[in-house]
Structures are given as structure tokens and as C-alpha cells.
Backbone bond lengths (Angstrom), bond angles and torsions (degrees), N, CA, C in turn:
res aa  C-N    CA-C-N  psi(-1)  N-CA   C-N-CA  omega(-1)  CA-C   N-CA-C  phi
1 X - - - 1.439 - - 1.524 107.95 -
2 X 1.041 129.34 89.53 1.435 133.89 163.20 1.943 118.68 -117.99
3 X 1.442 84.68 140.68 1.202 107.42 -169.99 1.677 116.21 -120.63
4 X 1.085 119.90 -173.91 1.592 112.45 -169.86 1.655 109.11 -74.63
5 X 1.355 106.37 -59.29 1.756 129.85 165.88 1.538 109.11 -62.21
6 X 0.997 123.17 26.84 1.823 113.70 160.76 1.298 114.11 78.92
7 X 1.175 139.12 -148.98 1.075 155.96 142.72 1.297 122.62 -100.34
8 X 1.381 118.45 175.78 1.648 122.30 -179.58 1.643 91.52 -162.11
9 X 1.732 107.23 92.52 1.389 117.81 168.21 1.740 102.43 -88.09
10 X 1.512 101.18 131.66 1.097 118.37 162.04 1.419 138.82 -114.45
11 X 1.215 149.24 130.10 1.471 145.60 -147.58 1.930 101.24 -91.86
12 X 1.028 118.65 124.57 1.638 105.75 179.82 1.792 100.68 -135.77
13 X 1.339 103.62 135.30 1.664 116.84 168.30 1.171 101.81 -85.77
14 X 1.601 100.70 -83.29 1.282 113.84 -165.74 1.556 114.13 146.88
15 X 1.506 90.85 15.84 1.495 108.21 170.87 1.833 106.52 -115.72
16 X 1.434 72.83 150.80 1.481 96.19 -165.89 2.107 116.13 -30.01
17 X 1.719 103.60 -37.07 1.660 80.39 176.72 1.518 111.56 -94.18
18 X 1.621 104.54 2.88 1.650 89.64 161.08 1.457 122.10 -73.35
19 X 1.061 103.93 -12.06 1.559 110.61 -174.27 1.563 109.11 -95.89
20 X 1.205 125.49 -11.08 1.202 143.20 172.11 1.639 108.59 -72.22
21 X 1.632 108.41 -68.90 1.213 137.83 152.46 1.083 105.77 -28.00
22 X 1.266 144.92 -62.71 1.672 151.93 -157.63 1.633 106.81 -70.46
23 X 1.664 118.28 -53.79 1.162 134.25 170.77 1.565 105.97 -49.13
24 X 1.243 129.05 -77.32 1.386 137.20 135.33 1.681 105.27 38.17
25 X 1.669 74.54 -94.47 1.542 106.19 -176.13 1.485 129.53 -39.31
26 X 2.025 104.47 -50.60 1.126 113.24 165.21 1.858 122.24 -62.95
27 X 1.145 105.68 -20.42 1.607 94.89 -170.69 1.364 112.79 -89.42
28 X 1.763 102.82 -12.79 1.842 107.45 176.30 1.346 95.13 -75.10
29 X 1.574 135.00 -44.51 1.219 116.83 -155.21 1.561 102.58 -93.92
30 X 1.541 135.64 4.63 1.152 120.49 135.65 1.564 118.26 -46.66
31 X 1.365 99.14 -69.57 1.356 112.67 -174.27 1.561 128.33 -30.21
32 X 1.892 89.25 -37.98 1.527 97.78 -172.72 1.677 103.09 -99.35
33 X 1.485 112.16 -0.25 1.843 99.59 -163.80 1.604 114.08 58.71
34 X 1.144 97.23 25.70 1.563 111.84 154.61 1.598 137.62 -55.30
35 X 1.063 127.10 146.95 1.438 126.11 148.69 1.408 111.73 -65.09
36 X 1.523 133.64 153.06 1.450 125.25 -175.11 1.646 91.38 -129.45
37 X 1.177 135.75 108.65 1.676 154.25 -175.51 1.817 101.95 -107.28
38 X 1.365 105.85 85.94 1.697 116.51 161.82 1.567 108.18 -73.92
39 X 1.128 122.56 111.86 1.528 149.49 145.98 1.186 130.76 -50.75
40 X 0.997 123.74 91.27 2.013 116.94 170.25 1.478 91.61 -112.02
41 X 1.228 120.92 139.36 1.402 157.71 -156.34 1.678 98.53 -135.12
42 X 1.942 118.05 103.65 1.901 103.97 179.24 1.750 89.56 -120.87
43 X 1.131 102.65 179.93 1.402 121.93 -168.77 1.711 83.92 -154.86
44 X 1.402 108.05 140.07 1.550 131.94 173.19 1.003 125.52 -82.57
45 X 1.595 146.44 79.31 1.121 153.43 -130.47 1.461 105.96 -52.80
46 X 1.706 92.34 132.46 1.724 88.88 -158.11 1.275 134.25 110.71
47 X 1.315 99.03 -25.82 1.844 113.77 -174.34 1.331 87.50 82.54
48 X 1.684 111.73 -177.13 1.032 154.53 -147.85 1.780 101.30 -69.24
49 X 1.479 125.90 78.63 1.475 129.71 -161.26 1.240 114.73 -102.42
50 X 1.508 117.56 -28.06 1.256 105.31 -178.27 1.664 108.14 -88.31
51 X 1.230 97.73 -13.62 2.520 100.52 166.98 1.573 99.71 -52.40
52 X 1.430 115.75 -46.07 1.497 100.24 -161.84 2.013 94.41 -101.75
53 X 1.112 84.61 46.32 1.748 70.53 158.63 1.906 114.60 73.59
54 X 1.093 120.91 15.04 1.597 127.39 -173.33 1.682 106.35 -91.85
55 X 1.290 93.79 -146.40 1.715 89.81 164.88 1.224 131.04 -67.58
56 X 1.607 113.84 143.19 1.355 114.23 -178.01 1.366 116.16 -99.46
57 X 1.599 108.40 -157.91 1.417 101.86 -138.28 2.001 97.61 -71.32
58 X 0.981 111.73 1.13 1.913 92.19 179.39 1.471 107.62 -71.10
59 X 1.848 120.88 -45.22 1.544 94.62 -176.26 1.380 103.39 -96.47
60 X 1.814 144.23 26.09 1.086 113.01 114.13 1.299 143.03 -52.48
61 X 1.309 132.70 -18.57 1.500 140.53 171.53 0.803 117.50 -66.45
62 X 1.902 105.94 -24.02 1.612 109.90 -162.13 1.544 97.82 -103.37
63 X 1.426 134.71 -13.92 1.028 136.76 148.85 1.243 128.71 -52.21
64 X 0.681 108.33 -31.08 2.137 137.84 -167.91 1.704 97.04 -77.89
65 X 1.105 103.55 -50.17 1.448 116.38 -177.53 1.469 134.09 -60.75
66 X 1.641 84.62 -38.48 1.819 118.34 -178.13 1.636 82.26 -65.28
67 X 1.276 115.52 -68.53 1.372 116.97 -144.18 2.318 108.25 -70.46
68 X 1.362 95.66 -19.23 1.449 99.10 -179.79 1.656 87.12 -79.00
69 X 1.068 126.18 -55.51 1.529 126.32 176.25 1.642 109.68 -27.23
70 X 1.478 104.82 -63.95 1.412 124.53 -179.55 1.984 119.79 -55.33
71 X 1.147 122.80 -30.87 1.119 156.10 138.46 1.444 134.32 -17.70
72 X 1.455 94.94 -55.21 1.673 123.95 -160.91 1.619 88.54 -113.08
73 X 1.234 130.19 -62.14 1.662 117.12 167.23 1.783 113.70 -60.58
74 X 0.665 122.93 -28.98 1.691 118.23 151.99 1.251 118.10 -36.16
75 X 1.122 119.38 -66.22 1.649 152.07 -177.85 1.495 112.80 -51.91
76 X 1.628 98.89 -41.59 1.464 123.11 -175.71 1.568 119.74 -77.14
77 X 1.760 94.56 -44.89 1.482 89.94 169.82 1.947 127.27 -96.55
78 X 1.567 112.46 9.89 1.182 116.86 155.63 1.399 128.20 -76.16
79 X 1.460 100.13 -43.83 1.492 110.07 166.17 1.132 166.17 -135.86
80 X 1.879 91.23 28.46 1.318 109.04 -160.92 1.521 135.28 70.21
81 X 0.906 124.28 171.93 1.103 136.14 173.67 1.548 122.36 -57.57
82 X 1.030 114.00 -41.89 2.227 133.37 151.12 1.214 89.94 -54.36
83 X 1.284 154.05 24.08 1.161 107.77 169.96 1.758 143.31 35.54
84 X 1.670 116.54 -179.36 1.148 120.03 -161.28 1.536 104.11 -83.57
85 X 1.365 123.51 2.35 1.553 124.51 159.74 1.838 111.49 90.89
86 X 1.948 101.48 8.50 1.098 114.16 -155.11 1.182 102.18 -159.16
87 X 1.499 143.07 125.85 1.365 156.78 145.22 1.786 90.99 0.35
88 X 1.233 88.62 151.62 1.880 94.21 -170.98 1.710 97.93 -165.94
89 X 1.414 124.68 131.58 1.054 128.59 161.12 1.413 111.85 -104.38
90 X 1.385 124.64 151.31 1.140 139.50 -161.57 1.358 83.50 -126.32
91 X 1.911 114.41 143.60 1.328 115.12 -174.27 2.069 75.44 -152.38
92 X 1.362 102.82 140.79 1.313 119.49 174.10 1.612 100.59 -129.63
93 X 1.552 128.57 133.48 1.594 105.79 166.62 1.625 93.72 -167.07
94 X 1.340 112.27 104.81 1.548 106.96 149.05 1.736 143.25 -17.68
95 X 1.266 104.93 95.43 1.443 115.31 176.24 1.404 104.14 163.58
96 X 1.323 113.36 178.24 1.515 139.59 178.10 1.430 99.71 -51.05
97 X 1.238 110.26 125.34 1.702 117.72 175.51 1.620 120.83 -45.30
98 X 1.647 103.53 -49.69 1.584 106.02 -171.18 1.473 94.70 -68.06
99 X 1.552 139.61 -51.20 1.513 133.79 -171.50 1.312 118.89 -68.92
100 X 1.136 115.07 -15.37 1.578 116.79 169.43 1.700 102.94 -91.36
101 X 1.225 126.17 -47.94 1.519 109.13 -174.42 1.683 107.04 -61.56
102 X 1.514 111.78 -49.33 1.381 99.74 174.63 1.500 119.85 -70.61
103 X 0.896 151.42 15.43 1.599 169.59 150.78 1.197 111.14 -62.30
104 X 2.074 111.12 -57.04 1.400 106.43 179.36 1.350 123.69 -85.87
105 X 1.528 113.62 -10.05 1.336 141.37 -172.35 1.835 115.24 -94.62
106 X 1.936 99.38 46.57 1.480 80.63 -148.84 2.004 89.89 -111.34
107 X 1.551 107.53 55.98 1.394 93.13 -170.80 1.418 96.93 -131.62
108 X 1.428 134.82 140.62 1.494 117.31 -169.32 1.219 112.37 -64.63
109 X 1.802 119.71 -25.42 1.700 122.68 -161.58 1.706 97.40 -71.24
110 X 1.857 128.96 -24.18 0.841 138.49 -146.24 1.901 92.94 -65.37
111 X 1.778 103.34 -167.27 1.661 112.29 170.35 1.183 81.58 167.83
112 X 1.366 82.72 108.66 1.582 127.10 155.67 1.277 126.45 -58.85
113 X 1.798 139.41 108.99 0.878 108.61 174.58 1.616 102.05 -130.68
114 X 1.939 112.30 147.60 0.958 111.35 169.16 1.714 122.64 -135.73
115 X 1.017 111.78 -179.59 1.557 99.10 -175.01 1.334 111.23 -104.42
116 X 1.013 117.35 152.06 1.493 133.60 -149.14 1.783 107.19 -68.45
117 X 1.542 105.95 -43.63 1.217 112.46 -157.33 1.403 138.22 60.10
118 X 1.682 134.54 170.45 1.105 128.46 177.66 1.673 111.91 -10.01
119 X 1.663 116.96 175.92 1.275 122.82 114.48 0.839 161.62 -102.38
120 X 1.601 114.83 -15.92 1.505 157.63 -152.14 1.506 100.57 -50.99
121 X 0.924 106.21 128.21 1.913 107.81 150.01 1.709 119.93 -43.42
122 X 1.073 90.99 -60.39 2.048 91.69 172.65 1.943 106.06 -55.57
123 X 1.393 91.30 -67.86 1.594 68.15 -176.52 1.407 128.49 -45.17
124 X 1.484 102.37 -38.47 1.838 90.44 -178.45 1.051 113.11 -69.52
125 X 1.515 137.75 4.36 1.343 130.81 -157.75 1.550 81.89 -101.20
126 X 1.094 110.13 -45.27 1.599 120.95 -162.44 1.491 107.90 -66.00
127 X 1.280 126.06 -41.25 1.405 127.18 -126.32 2.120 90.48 -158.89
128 X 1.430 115.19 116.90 1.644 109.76 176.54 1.591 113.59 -94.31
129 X 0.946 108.86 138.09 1.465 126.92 -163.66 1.633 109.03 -72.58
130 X 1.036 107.98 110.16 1.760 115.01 -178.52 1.099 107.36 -67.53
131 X 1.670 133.56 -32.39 1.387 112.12 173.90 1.428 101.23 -81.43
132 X 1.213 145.39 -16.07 1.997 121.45 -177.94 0.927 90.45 -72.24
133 X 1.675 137.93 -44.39 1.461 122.05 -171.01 1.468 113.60 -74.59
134 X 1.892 140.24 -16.57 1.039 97.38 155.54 1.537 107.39 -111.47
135 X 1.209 127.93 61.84 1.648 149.01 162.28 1.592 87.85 -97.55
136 X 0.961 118.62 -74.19 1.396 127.37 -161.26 2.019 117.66 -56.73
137 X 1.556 104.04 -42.44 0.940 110.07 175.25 1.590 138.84 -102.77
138 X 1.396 124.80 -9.29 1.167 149.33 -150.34 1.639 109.65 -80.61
139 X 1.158 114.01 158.77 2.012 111.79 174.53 1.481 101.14 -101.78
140 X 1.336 114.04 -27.77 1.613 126.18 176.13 1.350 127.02 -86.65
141 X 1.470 105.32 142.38 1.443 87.57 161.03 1.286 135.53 -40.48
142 X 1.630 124.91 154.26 1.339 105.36 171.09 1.519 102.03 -146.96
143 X 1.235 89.60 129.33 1.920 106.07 -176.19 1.538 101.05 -97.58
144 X 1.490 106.44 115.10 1.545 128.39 177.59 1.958 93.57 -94.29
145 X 1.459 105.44 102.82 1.501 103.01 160.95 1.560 121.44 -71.31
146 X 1.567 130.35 154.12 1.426 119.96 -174.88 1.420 91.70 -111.51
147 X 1.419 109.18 151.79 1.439 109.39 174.22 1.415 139.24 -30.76
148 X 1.097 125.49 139.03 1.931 88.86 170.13 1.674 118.60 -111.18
149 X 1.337 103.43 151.29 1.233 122.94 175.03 1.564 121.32 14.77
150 X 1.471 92.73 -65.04 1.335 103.29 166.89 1.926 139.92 -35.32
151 X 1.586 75.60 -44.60 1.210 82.11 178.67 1.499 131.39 -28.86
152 X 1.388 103.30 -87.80 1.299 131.08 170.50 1.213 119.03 -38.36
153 X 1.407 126.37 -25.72 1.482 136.36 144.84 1.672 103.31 -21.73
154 X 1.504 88.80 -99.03 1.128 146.23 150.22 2.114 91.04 20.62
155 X 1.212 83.96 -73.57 1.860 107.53 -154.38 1.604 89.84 -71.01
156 X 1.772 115.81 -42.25 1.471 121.99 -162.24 1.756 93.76 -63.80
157 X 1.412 120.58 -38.56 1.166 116.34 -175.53 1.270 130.83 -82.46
158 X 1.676 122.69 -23.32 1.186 122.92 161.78 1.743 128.54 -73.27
159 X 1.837 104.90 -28.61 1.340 112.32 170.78 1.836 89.53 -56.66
160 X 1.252 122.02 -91.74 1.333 124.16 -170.33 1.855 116.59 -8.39
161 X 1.408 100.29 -64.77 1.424 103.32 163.30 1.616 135.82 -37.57
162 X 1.731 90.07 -38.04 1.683 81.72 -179.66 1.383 135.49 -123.30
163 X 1.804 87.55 30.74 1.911 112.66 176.33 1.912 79.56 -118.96
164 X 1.174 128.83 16.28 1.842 141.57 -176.29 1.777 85.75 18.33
165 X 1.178 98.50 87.44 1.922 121.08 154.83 0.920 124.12 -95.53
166 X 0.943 148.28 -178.01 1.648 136.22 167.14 1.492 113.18 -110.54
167 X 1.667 99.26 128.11 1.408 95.63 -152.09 1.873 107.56 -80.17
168 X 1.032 140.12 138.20 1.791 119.42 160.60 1.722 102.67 -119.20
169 X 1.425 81.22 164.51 1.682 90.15 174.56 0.894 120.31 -77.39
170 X 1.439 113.41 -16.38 1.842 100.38 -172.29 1.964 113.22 -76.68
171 X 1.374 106.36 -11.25 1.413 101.27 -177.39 2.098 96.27 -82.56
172 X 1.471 106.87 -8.30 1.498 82.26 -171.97 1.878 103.28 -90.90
173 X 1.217 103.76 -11.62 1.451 105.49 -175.22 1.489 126.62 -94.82
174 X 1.251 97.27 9.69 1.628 112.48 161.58 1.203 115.86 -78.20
175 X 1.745 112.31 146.02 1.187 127.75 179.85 1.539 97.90 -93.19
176 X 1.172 111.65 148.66 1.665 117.39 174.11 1.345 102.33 -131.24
């Protein structure tokens, strides 16, 4: 799928700043007369199980499946059923998120976009950041989206939910 304006591969989970990220994504490659290339990046629970001898290839397929599943409801809840209003490739591929987006992202005209994620010190301690790795590694630009607004809503209301506090509005309508 090539177009005059490049492509614009984007990395999507299915969490909220991939979906942020994804939106993002679609309005650059309006912008640019782009191709728009959605990314899901799976790993086989466990890491890499069927190398050392685990299950073979059926519940990889069936992994494979989960994650095109996972993919396509991504897809579903950014944009409905209309879709992104724009030619769209769907890319599914086993491996580490940051080496597969920069893998598919391997053209200079390309732009990468991913979502920013957390900021926290714990999380990064916990958890490595797919955009520094493709900040760090990429031939393309790469547009790191930051959460939106919502988010933190979002997070303030489900933590609340699941220590069951009592939720009010006035803590969501504060500015911080």
C-alpha cells in the first residue's frame, strides 16, 4: 500500500493511549495523504515457548488469533464500525512491541507513532517504554502521543472502584 505521503505506522494495544495514539495517527495520515498501518505487536504467554519445546504450533495460532481478535476490537473501539474514513492496513506479528514497530517502520518517508504511556518512576522501573525504544532506535520520525486528559480521570475512577470508596464528582473536576 503506498501512497504519495508515506505511511504513518502506528503501534496499538488496546489501551487507552494506544487509542489516543491511533486517533493521532489517523489525522497525520490525513494530513499527510498517507497510508495509515495499525500494529499489534503479541508475545506467547510466557515468552518465547514453543523455542524451548512447549506448545506447538496450534495454540500458537490460537494466540495469533487472540491477538488479530485483539487488534480488530482496538480498531472497533477507536472507530466504530465506519472505520478510520481511510484505507488502513492491519499488521499482526509476533515479537517485542518496540522491534516489531521499528521493523515495520523501516522507511525514512515513514512516522511512527506511539503513545507515550505512564510516567511514574515505578512503572518505568517495572515496565520498558516502547516509545524510548523506538525514539532511540528508529530511521523515522517518531511521534510519541501523551495521554489524554481523560486518562487520569479514567484511572482516578477505577483505582477508587477497586479499594470500593465512594466515588464523587467533585474529586474528578479538579484541576491539578
Amino acid at each position: 500500500m503506498s501512497r504519495p505521503g508515506g505511511r504513518v505506522v502506528v503501534g496499538v494495544s488496546g489501551s487507552l493511549g494506544s487509542l489516543t495514539a491511533l486517533h493521532r495517527a489517523a489525522g497525520e495520515a490525513r494530513a499527510r495523504n498517507a497510508a495509515l498501518c495499525a500494529v499489534l505487536a503479541w508475545e506467547p504467554p510466557g515468552g518465547n515457548i514453543p523455542h524451548r519445546g512447549g506448545p506447538g504450533p496450534t495454540s500458537t495460532a490460537a494466540w495469533r488469533g487472540m491477538a488479530v481478535d485483539r487488534l480488530t476490537e482496538a480498531l472497533d473501539d477507536a472507530f466504530g464500525s465506519a472505520g478510520p474514513g481511510m484505507p488502513m492496513e492491519r499488521i499482526v506479528v509476533c515479537g517485542k512491541p518496540g522491534a516489531v514497530l521499528v521493523a515495520v517502520a523501516d522507511r525514512a518517508d515513514d512516522l511512527l507513532v506511539v503513545g507515550a504511556g505512564p510516567r511514574g518512576r515505578l512503572h518505568r522501573a517495572m515496565w520498558p517504554s516502547v516509545g524510548r525504544y523506538c525514539l532511540a532506535r528508529s530511521c523515522c520520525p517518531v511521534l510519541a502521543v501523551p495521554p489524554s486528559p481523560l486518562h487520569r480521570t479514567l484511572h482516578t475512577v477505577h483505582r477508587r472502584n477497586a479499594w470500593n470508596l465512594p466515588l464523587t464528582t467533585q474529586g474528578l473536576t479538579e484541576s491539578r
